[in-house]
Structure formats: structure tokens, C-alpha cells
C-alpha positions in Angstrom: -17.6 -18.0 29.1 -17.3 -15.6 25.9 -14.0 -14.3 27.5 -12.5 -17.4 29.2 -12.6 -18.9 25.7 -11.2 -15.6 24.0 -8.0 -16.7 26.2 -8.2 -20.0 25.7 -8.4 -19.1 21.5 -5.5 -16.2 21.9 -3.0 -18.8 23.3 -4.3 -22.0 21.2 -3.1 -19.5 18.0 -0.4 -18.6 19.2 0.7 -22.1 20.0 -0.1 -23.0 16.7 2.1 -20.3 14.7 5.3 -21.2 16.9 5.5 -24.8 15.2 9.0 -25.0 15.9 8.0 -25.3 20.1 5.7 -28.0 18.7 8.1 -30.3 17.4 11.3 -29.2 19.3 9.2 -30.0 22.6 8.7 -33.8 21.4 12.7 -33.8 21.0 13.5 -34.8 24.6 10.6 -37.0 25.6 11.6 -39.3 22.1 15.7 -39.1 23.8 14.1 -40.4 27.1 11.9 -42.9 25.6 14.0 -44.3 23.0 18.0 -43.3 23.8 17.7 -44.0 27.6 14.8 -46.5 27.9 17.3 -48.7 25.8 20.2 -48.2 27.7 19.2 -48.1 31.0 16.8 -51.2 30.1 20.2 -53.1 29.2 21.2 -53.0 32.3 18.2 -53.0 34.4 16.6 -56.3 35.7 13.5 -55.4 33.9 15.2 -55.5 30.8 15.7 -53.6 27.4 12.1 -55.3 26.1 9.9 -54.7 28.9 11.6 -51.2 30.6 10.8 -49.0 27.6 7.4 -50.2 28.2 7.3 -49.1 32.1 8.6 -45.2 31.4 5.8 -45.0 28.8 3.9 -43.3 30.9 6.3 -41.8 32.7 7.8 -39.9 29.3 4.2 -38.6 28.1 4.0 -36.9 32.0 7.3 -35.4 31.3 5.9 -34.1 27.8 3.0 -32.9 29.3 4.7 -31.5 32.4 6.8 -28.9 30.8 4.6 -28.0 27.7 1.6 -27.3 29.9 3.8 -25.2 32.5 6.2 -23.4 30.1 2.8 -22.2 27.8 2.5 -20.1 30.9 5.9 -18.1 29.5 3.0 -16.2 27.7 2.1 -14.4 30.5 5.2 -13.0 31.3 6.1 -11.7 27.9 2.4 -10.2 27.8 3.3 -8.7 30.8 6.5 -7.0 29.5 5.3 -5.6 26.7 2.3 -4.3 28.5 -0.3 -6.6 27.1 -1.4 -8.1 30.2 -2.1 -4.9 31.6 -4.5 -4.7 29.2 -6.1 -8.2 29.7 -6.8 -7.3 33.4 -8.7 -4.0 32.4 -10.7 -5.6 29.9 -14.1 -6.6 30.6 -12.6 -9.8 31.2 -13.3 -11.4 34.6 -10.0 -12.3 36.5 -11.4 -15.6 37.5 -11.8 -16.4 33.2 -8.5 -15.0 32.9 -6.4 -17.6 35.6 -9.2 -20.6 34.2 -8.7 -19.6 30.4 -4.3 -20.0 30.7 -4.8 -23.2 32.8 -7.4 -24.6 30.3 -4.9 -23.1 27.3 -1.8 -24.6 28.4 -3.3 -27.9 29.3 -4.5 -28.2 25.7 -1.6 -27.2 23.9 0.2 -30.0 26.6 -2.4 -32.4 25.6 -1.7 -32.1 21.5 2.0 -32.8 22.3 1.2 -36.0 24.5 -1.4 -37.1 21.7 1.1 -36.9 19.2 4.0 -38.7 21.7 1.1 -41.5 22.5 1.5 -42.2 18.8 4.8 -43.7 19.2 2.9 -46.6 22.4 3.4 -49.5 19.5 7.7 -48.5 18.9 7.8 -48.5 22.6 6.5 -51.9 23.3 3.0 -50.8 24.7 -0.1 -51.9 22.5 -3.3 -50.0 23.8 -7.0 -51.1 23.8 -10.1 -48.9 23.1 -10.7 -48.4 26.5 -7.3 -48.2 27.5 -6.7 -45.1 25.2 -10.0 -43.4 26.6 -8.5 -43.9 30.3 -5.2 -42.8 29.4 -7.1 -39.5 27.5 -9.0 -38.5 29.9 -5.7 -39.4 32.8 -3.5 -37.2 30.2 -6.0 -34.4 31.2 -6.4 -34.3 34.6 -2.1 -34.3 34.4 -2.0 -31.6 31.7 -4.8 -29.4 34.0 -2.7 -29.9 37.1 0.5 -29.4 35.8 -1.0 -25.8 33.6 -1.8 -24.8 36.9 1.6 -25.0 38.4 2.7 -22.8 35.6 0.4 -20.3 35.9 0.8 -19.7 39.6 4.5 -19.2 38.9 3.9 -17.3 35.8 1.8 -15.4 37.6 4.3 -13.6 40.1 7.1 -12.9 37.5 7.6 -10.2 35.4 11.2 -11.8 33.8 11.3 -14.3 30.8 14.9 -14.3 32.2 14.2 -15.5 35.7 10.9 -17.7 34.7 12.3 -20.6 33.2 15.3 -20.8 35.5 12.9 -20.8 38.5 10.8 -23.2 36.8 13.3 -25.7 35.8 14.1 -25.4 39.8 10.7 -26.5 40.9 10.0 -29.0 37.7 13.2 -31.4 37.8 13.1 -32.3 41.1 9.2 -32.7 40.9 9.8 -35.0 37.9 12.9 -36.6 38.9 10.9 -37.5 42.3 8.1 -38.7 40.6 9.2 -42.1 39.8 8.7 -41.5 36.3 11.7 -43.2 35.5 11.9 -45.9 38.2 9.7 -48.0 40.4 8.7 -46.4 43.8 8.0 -49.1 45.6 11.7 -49.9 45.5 13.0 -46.7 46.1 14.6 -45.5 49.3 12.0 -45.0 52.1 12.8 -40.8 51.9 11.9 -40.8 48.2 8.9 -42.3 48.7 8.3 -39.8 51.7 8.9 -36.8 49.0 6.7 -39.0 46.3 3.7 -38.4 48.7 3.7 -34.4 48.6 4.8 -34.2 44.9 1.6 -33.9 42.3 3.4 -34.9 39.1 4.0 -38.7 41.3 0.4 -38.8 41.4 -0.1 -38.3 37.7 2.5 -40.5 36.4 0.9 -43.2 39.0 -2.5 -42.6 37.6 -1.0 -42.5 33.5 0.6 -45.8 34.1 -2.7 -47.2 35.7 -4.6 -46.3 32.7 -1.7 -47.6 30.0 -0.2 -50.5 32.1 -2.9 -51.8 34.8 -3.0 -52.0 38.2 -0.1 -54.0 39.1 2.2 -51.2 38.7 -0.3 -49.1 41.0 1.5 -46.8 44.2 -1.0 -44.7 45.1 -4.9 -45.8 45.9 -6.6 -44.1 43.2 -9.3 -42.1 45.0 -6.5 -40.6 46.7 -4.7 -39.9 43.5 -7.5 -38.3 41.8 -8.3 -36.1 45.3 -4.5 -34.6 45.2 -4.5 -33.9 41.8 -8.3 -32.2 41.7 -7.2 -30.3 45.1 -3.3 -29.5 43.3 -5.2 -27.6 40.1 -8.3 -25.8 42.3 -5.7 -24.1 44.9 -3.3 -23.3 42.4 -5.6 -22.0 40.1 -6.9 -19.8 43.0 -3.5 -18.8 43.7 -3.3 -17.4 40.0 -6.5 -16.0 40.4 -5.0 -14.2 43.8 -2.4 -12.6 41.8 -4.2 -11.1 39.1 -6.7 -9.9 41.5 -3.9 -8.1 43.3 -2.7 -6.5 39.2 1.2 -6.0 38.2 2.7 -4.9 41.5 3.3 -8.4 43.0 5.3 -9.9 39.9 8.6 -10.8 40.4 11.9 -10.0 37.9 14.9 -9.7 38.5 15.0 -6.6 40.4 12.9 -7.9 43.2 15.6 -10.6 44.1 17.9 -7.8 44.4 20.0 -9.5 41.1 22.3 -7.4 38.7 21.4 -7.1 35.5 
């Protein structure tokens, strides 16, 4: 435990010094709240008043979503500059290694959403006591699941070049997919095929449960909290795969045969 929290305390400080991420990471969840939530709702047939309101939720997954998986960048600069190297011969089990980043980058995730939850009363959505413990504790089962995913990828690559392309690739369509931004029960019958195998769909589902009720409800929610338990343990392992193998299964440019 000594260790696991000696990673979790290495990234939280970091994450604290680079206050510029802090606030320039709130910058495009406020545009999609605020800039598109009023002029999509314009036009929408839920309206300006009551659509803002609906991508709540949707907006605080986004803000968790990349926070949580971009903290992973850390792992690839370590691993650049020779630092990780380090971290895997320390004393250090591998398994407090791969939980310490996931639990790291889920926090620092969880201080931007707390901050963006301020803003519920400009958005239209006026939260109860219980409602903001059920939307804490669904905020951390998202920011968990979606660290995760950013570890496993972090874990394979050795280029802060290639990592946030790749990422980007997996995380917009994931989000985009999600119905974050619209309802799925009136989406096309393929999208809500591809909603099924996608995790962050599962946590904006259970974020607007806990801030909006059941009515807006897709998924059953044993079945939402099953994916997203299973989503963070296997990917987590994955991580934990990786560093158990050391350096010579990260990925950089070289090893998709790119010019540099």
C-alpha cells in the first residue's frame, strides 16, 4: 500500500504544479455545455431551456473522459526519459504500479468534474443531497474506468508523439458513440448496436441516472455497473500485463514503421 500510494502522491503533485492543464482542460467541456448546448437546444425539440440540462451529464463524462486518460501521458514521458525504468526496478510491486496510475488519474479526473459540477445551477440542473452523493460516487466509477483505458494504452507506447493521436482515435468515437450528446433511444438501430460494446455509453447512462432520474435511463443498471467494474479490472490487468513484460513491448514510432 506504502508504494501504490507513493504513485498515486507522485502524479497528484505533479498534477497540481501543471495548473495550466487544470484550467485549460475545463475549456472545452464549458464550449460544449454552454456554446453548443444553446445552439443546438434552439433548434432541437427539447429546447434551449431543458437540452442544456440533458448533456449535463454527458459534458462532466467528457471532462472526466480525457483528464483521467490523458494523466496517463505521464507514463510515457517517464518512460522517455528513463524514469519508468526506474519505477519497475524499484521495490515497487507491478500490480501497485498499474493500480496507483489508474487510482491517480481517476483522481486528478475527479477534481476537474467536481469543479465542472459547480456550474449544475447555470446549466439548468438543481441537485439534491442525495443526488450529488449518487452522482459522486457515479463520477468515480466513470473516472476509474476511463483511467484505466489510459493506462492500458499508455502502457504500450513509448511516443508522446504517437500517444495522443492514438488516443484521440480511440476516445472520440467512444464519446461521440456514447450518446453523450443525444438521446439513444432515438438513435439509428446501429448506433445503439455500437452503444452496447462502448464503456464511456455506460457511464454517461449511469451519470445521467444519478443527476437526472430514471426516465432518461438506457441501460438496466446492474448491467451498467457489471460492464463498467469488468471495463476497469481487465484493463487494469492489461496494464499490469505490460509492465510485467518491462520496456520492450512499448510502442513509438519506430515500431509502426513511421518516419521521423
Amino acid at each position: 500500500m506504502r508504494g501504490l500510494w507513493a504513485i498515486v502522491l507522485l502524479d497528484l503533485k505533479r498534477f497540481w504544479q501543471d495548473r495550466v492543464r487544470l484550467f485549460a482542460g475545463l475549456i472545452q467541456p464549458l464550449l460544449y455545455l454552454f456554446v453548443l448546448g444553446s445552439g443546438l437546444g434552439a433548434s432541437t425539440k427539447m429546447g434551449a431551456g431543458s437540452y442544456r440540462p440533458y448533456i449535463f451529464p454527458g459534458v462532466i463524462a467528457l471532462t472526466l473522459l480525457f483528464s483521467s486518460t490523458f494523466a496517463a501521458i505521464t507514463i510515457v514521458f517517464d518512460r522517455q526519459i528513463g524514469f519508468f525504468k526506474a519505477v519497475l526496478v524499484s521495490p515497487v510491486s507491478r500490480v501497485a504500479i498499474a493500480v496507483g496510475k489508474v487510482v491517480a488519474g481517476a483522481l486528478q479526473a475527479l477534481f476537474q468534474g467536481f469543479i465542472l459540477l459547480l456550474f449544475a445551477p447555470l446549466a439548468g440542473v438543481h441537485l439534491g443531497f442525495t443526488q450529488i452523493l449518487e452522482t459522486l460516487v457515479a463520477m468515480s466509477l466513470a473516472a476509474s474506468t476511463f483511467s484505466a483505458i489510459g493506462v492500458s494504452l499508455a502502457s504500450r507506447f513509448t511516443s508522446t508523439t504517437v500517444f495522443p493521436i492514438m488516443t484521440n482515435a480511440v476516445l472520440l468515437p467512444m464519446f461521440f458513440l456514447s450518446g453523450a450528446l443525444y438521446p439513444l433511444t432515438t438513435a439509428p438501430a446501429w448506433m445503439k448496436t455500437l452503444a452496447h460494446f462502448d464503456p464511456v455509453a455506460y457511464a454517461v447512462d449511469l451519470l445521467r441516472l444519478a443527476i437526472l432520474g430514471s426516465t432518461f435511463e438506457f441501460f438496466p443498471l446492474p448491467l451498467t455497473l457489471f460492464v463498467l467494474v469488468a471495463v476497469t479490472v481487465m484493463l487494469t490487468w492489461s496494464a499490469l500485463l505490460a509492465f510485467q513484460r518491462g520496456e520492450e513491448v512499448a510502442l513509438g514510432p519506430s515500431n509502426f514503421r513511421w518516419r521521423r
